[in-house]
N, C-alpha and C positions, 0 to 999 in steps of 0.2 A: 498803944503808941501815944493818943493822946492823950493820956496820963504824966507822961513824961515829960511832955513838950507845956502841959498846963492849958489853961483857956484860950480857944483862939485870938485872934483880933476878933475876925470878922466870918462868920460861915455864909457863903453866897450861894445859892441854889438855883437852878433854871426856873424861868418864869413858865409859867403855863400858858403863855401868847403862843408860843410856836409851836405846841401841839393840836391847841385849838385850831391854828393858821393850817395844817396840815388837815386834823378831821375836816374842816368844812371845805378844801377844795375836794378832799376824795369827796364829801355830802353831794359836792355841786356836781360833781363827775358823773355820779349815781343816778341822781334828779335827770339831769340832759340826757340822759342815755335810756333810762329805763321810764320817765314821764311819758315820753313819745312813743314808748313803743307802749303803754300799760294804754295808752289813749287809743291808738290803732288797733290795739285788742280788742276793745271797745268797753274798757272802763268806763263807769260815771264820774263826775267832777268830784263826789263823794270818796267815790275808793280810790281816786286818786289823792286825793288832801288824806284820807287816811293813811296811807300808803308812803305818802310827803312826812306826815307826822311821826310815824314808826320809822323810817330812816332816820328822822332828825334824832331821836330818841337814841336810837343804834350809835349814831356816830358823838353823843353827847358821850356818851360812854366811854365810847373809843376814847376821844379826847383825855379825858381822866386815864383811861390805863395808861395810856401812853403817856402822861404827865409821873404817873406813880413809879414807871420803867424809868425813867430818863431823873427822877427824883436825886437818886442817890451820886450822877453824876456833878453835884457841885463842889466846890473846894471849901474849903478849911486855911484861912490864910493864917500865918506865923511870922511873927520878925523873923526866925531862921528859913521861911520857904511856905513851898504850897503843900496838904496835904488832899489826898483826891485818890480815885479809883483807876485801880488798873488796868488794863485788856478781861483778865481773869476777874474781878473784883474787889479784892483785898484791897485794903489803903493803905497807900507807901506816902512817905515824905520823900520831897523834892526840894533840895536846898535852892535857895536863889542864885546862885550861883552855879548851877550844873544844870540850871536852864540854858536850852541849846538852840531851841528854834519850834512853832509851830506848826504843824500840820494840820491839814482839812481831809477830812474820810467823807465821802459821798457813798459810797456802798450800799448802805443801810436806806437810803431813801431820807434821813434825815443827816444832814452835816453834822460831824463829830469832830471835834479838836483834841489832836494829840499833842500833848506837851510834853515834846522829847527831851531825854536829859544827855550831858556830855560821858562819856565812858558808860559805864555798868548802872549807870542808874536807871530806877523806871520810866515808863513813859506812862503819865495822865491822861485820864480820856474825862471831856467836858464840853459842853454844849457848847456858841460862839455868846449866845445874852452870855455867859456868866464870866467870859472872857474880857465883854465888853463893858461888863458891870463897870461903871462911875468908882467907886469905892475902891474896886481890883486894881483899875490905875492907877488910885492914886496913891496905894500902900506899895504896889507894884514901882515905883518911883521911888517912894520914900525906900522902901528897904532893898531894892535892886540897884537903882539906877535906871538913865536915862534909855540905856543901851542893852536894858532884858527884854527878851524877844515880847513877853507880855505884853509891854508899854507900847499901845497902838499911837498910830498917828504921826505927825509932824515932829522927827527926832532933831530937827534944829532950834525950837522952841524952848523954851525954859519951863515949860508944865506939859503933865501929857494930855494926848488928848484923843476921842474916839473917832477914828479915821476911816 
């Protein structure tokens, strides 16, 4: 498909902020729960820091897979539209114009954006950074308009903006 459409503009990717953001509150959840009790077991201050270290180790990891999972959900921008991943996986194009509206999925424990299209087209799943990406708007303007659900922010404004 992207053969045909030729080189993107721009390919935007989720940032690895928000999985990191996610490992380290599950880390902190882990640490308060299980430090107090590994103490009143009557751990040493030793195998507790050891213990502190092997989680942190755990959830560095975590961080990365979940970075690696959520990797493939960013777009592919084109003068004629977006191309991105769908429910199943495949990548479908999404013309600029048979953008129809946003949604947010919380389900998963992590926010997902579905960018529904008008009639039979697919709906795109993508992270909210790569929605909010600087660059998304502003191609999202140039080749949409003022008025595609993409373009965040203050619609009475003459530039878009992240809202």
């Amino acid at each position: 498909m992207d053969a045909e459409l030729g080189p993107p503009v721009i390919v935007i990717r989720p940032s690895l902020g928000g999985m990191v953001r996610i490992s380290f509150k599950l880390f902190v959840l882990v640490a308060v729960v299980a430090g107090p009790l590994a103490w009143w077991k009557g751990r040493t201050p030793a195998e507790l820091l050891n213990g502190l270290m092997g989680t942190a180790a755990a959830f560095t990891v975590l961080a990365l897979f979940l970075a690696l999972v959520v990797r493939p959900l960013g777009l592919r921008v084109y003068p004629t539209g977006l191309v991105g991943r769908t429910f199943w996986g495949p990548r479908k194009l999404l013309p600029w114009q048979g953008i129809a509206a946003l949604q947010a999925d919380h389900a998963s424990g992590v926010t997902l954006i579905m960018i529904t299209s008008t009639g039979d087209g697919p709906t795109l799943w993508t992270l909210p950074d790569v929605i909010e990406h600087p660059e998304l708007q502003r191609l999202a303007w140039q080749f949409a308009g003022a008025d595609n659900p993409i373009v965040l922010g203050d619609r009475s404004t003459t530039e878009p903006g992240i809202g």
